[in-house]
C-alpha positions as CSV (number, residue, x, y, z in Angstrom):
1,X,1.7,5.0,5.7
2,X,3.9,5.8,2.5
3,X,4.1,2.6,0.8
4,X,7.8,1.3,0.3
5,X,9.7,2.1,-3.3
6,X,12.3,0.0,-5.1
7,X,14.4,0.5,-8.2
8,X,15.6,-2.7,-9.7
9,X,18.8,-1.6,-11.6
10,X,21.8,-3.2,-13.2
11,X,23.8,-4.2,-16.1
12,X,21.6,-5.0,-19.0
13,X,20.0,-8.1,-19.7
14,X,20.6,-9.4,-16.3
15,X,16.7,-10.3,-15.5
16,X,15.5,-6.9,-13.8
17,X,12.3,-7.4,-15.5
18,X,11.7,-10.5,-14.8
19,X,12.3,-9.7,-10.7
20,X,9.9,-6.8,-11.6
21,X,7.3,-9.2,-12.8
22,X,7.4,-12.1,-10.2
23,X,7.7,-9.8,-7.4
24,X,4.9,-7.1,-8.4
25,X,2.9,-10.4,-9.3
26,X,2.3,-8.3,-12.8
27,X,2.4,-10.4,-16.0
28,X,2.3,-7.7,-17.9
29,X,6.3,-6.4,-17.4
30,X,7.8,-6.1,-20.8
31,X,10.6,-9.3,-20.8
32,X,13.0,-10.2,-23.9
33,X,16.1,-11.6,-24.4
34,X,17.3,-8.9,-26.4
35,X,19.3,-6.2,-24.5
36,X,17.8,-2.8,-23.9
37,X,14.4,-4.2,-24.0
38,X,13.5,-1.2,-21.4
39,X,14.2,1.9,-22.6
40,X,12.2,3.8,-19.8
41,X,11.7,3.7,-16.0
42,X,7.8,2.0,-15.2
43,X,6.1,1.6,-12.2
44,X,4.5,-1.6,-11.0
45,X,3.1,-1.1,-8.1
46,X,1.7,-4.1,-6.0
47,X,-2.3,-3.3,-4.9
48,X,-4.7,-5.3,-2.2
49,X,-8.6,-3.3,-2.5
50,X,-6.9,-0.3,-3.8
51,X,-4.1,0.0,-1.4
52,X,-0.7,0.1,-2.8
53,X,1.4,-2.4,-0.5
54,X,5.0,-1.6,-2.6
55,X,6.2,-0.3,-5.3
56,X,8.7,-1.7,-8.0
57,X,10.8,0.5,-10.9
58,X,11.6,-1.3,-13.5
59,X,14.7,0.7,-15.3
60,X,17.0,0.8,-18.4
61,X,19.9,-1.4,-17.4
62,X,23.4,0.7,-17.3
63,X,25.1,2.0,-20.4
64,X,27.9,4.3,-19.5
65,X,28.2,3.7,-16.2
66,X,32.1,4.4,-16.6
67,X,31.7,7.9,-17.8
68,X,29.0,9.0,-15.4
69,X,31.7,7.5,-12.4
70,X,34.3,9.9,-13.6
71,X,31.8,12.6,-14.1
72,X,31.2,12.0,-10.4
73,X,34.6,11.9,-9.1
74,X,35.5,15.1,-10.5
75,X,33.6,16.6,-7.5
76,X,35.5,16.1,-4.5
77,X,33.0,15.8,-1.5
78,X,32.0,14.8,1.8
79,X,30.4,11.4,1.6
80,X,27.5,12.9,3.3
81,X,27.2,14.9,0.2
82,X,28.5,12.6,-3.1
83,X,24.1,12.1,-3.1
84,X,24.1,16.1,-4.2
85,X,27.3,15.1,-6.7
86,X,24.6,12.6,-8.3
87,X,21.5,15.1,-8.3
88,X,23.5,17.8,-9.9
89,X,24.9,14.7,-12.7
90,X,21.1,14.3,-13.4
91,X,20.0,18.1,-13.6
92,X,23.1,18.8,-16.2
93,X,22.2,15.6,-18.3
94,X,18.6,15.7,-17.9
95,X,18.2,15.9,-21.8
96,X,21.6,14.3,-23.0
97,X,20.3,11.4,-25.2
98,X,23.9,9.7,-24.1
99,X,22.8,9.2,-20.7
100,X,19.5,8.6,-21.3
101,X,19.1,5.5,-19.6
102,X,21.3,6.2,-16.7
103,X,19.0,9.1,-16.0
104,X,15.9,7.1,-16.1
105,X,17.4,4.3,-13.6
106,X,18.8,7.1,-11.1
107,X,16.0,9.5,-11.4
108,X,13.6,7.0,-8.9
109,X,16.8,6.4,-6.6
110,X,17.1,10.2,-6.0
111,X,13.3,10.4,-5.3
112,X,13.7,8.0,-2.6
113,X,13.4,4.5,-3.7
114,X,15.3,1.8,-2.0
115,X,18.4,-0.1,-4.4
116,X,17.7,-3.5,-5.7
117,X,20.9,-4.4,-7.7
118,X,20.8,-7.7,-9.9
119,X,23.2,-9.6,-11.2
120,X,23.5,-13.0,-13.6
121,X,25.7,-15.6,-11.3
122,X,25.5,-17.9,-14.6
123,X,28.3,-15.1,-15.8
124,X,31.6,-14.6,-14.4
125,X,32.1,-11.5,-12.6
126,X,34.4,-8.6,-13.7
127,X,35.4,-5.5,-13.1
128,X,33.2,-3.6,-15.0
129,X,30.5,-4.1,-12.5
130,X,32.1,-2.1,-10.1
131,X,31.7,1.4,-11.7
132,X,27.8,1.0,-11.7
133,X,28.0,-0.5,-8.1
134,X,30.1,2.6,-7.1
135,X,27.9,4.9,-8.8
136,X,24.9,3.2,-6.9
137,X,26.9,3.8,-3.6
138,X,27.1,7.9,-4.4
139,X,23.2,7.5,-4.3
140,X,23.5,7.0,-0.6
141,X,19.7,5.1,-0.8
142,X,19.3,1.7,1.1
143,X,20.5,-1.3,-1.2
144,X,20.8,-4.7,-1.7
145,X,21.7,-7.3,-4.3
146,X,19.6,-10.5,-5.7
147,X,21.7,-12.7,-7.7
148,X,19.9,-14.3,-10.4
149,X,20.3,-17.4,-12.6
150,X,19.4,-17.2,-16.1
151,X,21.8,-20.0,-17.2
152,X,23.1,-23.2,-15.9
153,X,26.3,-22.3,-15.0
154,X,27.3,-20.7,-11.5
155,X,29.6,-18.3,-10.0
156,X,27.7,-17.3,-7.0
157,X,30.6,-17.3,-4.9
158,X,32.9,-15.0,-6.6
159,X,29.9,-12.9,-7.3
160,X,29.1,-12.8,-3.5
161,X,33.0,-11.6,-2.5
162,X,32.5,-8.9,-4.8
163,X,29.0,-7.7,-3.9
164,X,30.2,-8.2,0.3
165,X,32.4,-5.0,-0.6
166,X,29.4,-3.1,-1.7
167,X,26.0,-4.5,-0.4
168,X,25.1,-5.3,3.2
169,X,22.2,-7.8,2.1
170,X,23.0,-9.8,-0.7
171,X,20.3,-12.9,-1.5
172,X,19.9,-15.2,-4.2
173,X,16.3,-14.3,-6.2
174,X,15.5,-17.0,-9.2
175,X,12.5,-15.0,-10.5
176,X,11.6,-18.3,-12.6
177,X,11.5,-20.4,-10.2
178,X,10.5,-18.4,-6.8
179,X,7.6,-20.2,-4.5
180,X,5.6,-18.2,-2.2
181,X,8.0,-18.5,0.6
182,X,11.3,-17.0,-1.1
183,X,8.6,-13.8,-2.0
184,X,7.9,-13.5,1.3
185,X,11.5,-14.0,2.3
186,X,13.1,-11.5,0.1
187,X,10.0,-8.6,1.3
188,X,11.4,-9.4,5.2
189,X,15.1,-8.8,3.9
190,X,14.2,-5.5,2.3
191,X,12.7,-4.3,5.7
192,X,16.1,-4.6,7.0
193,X,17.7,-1.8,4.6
194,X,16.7,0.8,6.8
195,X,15.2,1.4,10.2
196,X,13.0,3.9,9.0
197,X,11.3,1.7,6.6
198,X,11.2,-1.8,8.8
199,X,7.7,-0.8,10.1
200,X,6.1,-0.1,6.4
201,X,7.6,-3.1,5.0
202,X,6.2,-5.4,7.7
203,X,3.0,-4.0,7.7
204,X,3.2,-4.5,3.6
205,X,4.7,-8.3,4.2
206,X,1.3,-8.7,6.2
207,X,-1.1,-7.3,3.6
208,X,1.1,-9.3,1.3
209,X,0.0,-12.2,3.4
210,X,-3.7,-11.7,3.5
211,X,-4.0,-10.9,-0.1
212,X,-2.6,-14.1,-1.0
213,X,-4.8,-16.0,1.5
214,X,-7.7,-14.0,-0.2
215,X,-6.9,-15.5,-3.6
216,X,-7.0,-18.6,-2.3
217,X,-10.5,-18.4,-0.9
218,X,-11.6,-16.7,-4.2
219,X,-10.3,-19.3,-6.3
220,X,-11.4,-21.8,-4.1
221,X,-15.2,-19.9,-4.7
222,X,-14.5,-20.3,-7.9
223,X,-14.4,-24.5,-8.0
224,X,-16.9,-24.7,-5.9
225,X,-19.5,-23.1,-8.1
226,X,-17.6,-25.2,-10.8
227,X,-18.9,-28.3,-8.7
228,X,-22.0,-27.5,-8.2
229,X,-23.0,-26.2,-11.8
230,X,-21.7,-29.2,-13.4
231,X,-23.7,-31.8,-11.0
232,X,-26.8,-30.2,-11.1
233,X,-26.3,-29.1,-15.0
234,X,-29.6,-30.6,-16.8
235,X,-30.6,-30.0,-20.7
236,X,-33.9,-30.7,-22.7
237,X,-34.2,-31.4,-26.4
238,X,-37.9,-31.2,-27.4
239,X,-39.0,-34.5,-29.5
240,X,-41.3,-35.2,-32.2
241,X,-42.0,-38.8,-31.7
242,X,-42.6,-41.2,-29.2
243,X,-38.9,-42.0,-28.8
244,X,-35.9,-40.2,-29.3
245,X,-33.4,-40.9,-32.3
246,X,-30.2,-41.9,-32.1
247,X,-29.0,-38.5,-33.6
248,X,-31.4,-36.6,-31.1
249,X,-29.3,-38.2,-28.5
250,X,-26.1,-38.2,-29.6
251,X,-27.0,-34.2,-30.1
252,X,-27.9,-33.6,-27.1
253,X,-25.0,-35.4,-25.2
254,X,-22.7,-33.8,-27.2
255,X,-24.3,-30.0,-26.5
256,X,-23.8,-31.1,-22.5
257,X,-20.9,-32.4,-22.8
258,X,-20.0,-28.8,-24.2
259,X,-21.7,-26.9,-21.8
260,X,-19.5,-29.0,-19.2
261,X,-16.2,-28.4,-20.9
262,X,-17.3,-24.5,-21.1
263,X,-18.1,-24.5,-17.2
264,X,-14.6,-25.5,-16.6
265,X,-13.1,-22.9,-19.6
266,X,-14.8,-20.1,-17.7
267,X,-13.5,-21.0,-14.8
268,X,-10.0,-21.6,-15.9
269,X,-10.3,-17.8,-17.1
270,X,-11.8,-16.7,-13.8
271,X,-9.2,-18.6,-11.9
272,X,-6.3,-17.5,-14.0
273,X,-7.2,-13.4,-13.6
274,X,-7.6,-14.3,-9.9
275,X,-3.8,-14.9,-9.5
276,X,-2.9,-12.4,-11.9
277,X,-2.2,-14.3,-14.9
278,X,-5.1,-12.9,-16.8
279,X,-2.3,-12.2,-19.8
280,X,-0.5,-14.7,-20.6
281,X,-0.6,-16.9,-23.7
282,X,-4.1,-17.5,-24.6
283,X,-2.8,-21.5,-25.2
284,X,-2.8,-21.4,-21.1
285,X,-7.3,-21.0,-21.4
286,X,-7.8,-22.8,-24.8
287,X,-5.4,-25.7,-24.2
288,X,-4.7,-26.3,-20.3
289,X,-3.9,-29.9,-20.6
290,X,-3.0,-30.4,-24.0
291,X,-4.8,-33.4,-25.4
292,X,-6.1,-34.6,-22.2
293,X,-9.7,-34.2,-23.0
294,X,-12.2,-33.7,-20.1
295,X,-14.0,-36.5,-21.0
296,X,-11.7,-38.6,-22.2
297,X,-10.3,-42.0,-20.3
298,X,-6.6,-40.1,-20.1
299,X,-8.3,-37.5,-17.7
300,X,-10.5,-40.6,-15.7
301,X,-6.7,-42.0,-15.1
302,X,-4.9,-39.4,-14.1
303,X,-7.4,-37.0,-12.2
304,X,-9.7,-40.1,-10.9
305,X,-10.4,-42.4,-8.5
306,X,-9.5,-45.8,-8.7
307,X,-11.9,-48.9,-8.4
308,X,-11.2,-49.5,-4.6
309,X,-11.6,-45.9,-3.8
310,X,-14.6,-44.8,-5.7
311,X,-15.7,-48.4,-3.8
312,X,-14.8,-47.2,-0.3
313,X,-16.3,-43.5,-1.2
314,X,-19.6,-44.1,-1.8
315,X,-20.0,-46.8,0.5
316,X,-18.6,-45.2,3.4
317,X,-20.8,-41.9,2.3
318,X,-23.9,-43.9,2.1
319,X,-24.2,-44.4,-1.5
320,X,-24.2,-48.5,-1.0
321,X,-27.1,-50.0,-1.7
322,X,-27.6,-54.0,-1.8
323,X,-25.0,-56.3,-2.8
324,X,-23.4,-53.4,-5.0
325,X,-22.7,-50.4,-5.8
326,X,-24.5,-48.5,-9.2
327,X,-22.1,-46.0,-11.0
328,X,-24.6,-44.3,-13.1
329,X,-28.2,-44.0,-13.0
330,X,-30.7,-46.6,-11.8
331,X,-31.1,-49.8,-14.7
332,X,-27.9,-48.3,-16.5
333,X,-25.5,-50.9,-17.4
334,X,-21.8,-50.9,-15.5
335,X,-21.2,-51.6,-12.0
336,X,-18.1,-51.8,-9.6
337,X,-16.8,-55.0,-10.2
338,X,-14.5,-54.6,-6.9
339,X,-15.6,-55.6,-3.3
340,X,-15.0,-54.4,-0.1
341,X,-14.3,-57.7,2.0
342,X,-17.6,-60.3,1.9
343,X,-19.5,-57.6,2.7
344,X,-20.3,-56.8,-0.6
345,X,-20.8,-59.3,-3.8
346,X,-18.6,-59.2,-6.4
347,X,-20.8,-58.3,-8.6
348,X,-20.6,-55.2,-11.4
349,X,-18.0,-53.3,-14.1
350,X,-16.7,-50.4,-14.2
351,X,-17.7,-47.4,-16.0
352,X,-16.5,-46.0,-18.8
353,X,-17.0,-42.6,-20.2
354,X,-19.1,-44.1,-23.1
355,X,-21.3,-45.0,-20.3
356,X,-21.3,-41.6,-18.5
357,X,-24.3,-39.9,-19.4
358,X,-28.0,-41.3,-18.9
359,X,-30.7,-39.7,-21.0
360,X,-34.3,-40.3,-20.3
361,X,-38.0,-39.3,-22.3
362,X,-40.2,-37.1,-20.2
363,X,-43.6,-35.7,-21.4
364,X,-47.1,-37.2,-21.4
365,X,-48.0,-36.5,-24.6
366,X,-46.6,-35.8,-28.3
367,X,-45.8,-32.3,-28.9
368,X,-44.2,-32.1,-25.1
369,X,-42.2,-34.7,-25.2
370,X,-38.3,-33.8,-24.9
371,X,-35.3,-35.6,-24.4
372,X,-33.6,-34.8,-20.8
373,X,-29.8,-35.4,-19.8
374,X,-28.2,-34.2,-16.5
375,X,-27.8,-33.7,-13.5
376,X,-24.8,-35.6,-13.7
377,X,-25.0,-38.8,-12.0
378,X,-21.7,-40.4,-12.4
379,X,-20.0,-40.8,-9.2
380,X,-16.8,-40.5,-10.1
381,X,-16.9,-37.4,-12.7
382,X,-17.2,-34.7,-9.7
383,X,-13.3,-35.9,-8.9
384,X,-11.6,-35.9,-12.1
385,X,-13.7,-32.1,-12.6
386,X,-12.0,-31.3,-9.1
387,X,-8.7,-32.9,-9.6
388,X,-8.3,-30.7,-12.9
389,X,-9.3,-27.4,-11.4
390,X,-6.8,-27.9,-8.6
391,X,-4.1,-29.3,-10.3
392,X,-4.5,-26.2,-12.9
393,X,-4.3,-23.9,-10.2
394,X,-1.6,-25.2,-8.6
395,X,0.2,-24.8,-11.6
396,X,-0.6,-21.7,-11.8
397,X,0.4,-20.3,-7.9
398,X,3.8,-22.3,-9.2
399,X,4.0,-19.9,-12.4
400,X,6.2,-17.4,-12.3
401,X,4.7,-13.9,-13.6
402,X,8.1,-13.8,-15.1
403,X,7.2,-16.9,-17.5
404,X,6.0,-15.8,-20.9
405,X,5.3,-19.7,-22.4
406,X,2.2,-21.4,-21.1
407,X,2.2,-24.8,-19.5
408,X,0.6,-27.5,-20.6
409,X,0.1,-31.4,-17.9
410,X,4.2,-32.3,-19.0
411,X,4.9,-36.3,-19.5
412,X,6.5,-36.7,-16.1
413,X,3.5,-35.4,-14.6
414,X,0.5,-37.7,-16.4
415,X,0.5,-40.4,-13.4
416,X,-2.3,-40.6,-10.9
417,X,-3.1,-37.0,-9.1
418,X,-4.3,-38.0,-6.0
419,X,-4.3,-35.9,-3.4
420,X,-7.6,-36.7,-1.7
421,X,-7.3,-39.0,1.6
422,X,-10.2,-41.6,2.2
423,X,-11.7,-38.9,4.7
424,X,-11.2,-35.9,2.2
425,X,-13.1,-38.4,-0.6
426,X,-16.0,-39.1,2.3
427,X,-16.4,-35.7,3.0
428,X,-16.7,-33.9,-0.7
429,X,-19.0,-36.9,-1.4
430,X,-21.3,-35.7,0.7
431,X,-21.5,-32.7,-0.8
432,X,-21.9,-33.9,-4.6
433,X,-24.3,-36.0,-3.7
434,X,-26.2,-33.0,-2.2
435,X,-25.2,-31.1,-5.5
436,X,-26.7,-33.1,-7.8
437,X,-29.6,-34.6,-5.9
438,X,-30.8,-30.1,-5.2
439,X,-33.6,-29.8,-7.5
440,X,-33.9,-26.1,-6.3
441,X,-30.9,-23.6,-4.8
442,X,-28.9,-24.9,-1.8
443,X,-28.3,-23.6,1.1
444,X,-25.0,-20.9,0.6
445,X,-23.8,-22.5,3.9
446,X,-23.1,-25.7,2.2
447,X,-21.6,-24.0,-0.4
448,X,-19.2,-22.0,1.9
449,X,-18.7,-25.4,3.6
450,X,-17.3,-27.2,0.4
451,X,-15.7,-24.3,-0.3
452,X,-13.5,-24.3,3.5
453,X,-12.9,-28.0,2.2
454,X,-11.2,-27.2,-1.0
455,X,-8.9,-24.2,0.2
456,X,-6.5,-27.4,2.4
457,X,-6.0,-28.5,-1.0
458,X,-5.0,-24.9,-2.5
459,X,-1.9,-24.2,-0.6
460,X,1.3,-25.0,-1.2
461,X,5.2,-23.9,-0.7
């Protein structure tokens, strides 16, 4: 099938890129407040494996539009033929610097693409519209209207009398703000432009469908090996004496705790490029959430488990042993100092993250002796690693392509994430226990298995 073709026209500065952008999922749309920002027609076409599912025009907004209406009405025609009136316009002015961006935004219009006309509703409407919306109408192409907001203010209504005497679809587009749903809402009211197109477009709004359900599971691949490379992650530090120093430890904590903090970078990067947004503002990668260090007690309280639920977690995944219930390695200090009813002493502390890592001595002799850290053994590290990679791609499925700015974890947003139910905490336990127990390469089922777990957490409006 021929894929389906749009023009997004209007007056300038009115947010035609940024339609452009959050509906050809393409971060890299030229956007600016300044009018005339586009000086020349582009194509941003919309692909899944290679296959182009639509495609959008992003065009010079209107300059003259007055002029090139009287030009037009000079030719008195058949309104089967005012479409000729309009080819003819753009033959004769082909090269007419004056026109130039009219030309550019009627050129793909002529060719066959379908009319998307926007408009600011934060701006009153006036008359002035009406010559580009007339000239739009000699095109004689399938249109419809998507009222944006850029600023606070609203004049939908009077914008929606006017654009009833012109469009048959009009629908209100907020390319900043748009979830998943409006996308897929605004592709099922551009099948309904013309009969002719309604089986292309559905046929795109179901590849549109499946490629978004295949992000998902690749970025849901993604944590997963996140996971499991951080568990099992172990480092060595060859040793001279029969002890490790102080320094020699502190060095090699601080080289895993780097090597942890670039597992989840990469990721970030890889997760980030999944859903398009491999260009935005490097600050996105290097500075995700701000201040909120991976290993620092900000993240453990906003991205971890509590007490009673790390308590209930591993005891209910059979990580309970004796009276209580051991955080960190076996003979490290800091225990759970919750219980679960008398079935469990109160006995224990909990952890903190100066108490997260557990080195040991191996070797039998000097000259092999080395210092070993990893796998991680913390119980409730795999959740705040988890909790950050999904809260930083739900952020991201929630950011337009339109945006420019990177986010950053805002204020109103630093209380507890919890999204995990006891039984979602019992089952991924199961598997980071199995993560960082593996001494050799799991099973890839288990991985796909962890994987399926994680994607129930990946979708959302």
């Amino acid at each position: 099938m021929k894929h389906p073709t749009f023009a997004v026209v209007g007056h300038p500065n009115k947010g035609k890129s940024s339609i452009v952008s959050s509906l050809s999922l393409d971060d890299t749309v030229a956007i600016s407040n300044t009018p005339g920002t586009t000086h020349t027609k582009r194509s941003f076409p919309l692909k899944v494996d290679g296959v182009i599912i639509y495609e959008l025009f992003d065009t010079p907004g209107f300059q003259r539009a007055r002029a090139v209406l009287a030009w037009l009405e000079q030719h008195e025609v058949s309104a089967d033929k005012k479409h000729t009136v309009v080819e003819a316009f753009v033959r004769e002015h082909k090269n007419d610097p004056k026109f130039h961006d009219e030309i550019e935004l009627l050129e793909p219009i002529l060719e066959g693409a379908g009319i998307i006309y926007v408009v600011d509703a934060s701006k009153p409407y006036s008359s002035e519209y009406e010559a580009e919306m007339e000239i739009l109408r000699w095109c004689n192409q399938p249109s419809m209207a998507l009222i944006n907001h850029i600023e606070e203010d609203d004049f939908t209504q009077e914008w929606k009398r006017a654009l009833g005497h012109y469009f048959k679809l009009i629908r209100t587009y907020n390319p900043m703000q748009a979830t998943y749903k409006e996308h897929i809402s605004i592709l099922e009211s551009m099948a309904h432009l013309n009969e002719e197109w309604t089986q292309s477009i559905k046929e795109s709004i179901t590849l549109f469908q499946t490629h978004h359900k295949q992000m998902l599971t690749k970025v849901s691949q993604v944590i997963t090996q996140l996971l499991y490379m951080a568990l099992k992650t172990t480092l060595k530090l060859p040793i001279k004496e029969e002890s490790a120093s102080k320094e020699e430890e502190e060095k090699l904590k601080q080289k895993y705790q780097q090597t942890l903090k670039n597992l989840e970078l990469t990721s970030y990067k890889q997760i980030a490029k999944i859903l398009n947004h491999q260009h935005l503002n490097k600050e996105i990668f290097e500075f995700p959430f701000e201040d909120i260090d991976l290993f620092s007690k900000e993240s453990a309280s906003i991205f971890g488990l509590s007490k009673k639920e790390l308590l209930i977690t591993t005891a209910t995944s059979g990580a309970l042993t004796g009276a209580g219930v051991d955080l960190l390695l076996a003979g490290h200090t800091g225990f759970l100092g919750a219980a679960i009813g008398g079935a469990i002493g109160g006995v224990g502390g909990y952890f903190g993250f100066n108490e997260l890592f557990h080195t040991k001595v191996l070797g039998k002799k000097l000259g092999e002796k080395y210092l070993q850290i990893g796998p991680m053994q913390n119980k409730n590290f795999p959740y705040i690693l988890l909790g950050r990679a999904l809260f930083y791609t739900q952020k991201l499925l929630k950011h337009s392509h339109a945006k420019r700015e990177a986010f950053v974890l805002e204020q109103s947003e630093q209380n507890r994430y919890n999204i995990f139910s006891d039984k979602d905490r019992q089952e991924l336990e199961k598997y980071h226990k199995l993560f960082r127990s593996s001494k050799k390469e799991i099973d890839d089922t288990k991985l796909d298995e962890y994987q399926h777990l994680l994607l129930k957490f990946l979708e959302i409006d």
